[in-house]
C-alpha positions, 0 to 999 in steps of 0.5 A: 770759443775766441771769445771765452778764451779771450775771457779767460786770458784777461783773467789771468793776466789781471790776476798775475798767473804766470804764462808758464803756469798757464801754458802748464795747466792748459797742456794739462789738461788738454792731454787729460781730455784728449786721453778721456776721449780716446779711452784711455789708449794713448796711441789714440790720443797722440794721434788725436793730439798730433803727436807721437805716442812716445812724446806723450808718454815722456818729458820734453823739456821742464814747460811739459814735464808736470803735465806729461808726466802725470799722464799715468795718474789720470786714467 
């Protein structure tokens, strides 16, 4: 697994993605499997992330807002 991440990091940085764009979509869809996995139950997946459900289900700061916010679209 390191070494597709590895892969996929060299990728990115050679095509000039920003890290936050990267770190972004990453979190995305992270949270958006995590929520697939546990059914939709966010208490679920919070638990399954390590966080609390409130911080899933709100914004944090402006890196976690499109991704976090657009939680409701994907179940």
């Amino acid at each position: 697994m390191k070494d597709q991440l590895e892969g996929l990091v060299s990728q990115m940085v050679e095509r000039g993605i920003l890290f936050d764009e990267a770190l972004g979509e990453f979190e995305k869809r992270f949270i958006k499997r995590t929520l697939e996995r546990a059914q939709g139950n966010q208490c679920r997946a919070a638990k399954m992330l390590g966080i609390h459900r409130n911080t899933l289900s709100q914004t944090r700061t402006p890196r976690s807002a499109p991704a976090l916010t657009a939680i409701s679209h994907w179940q």
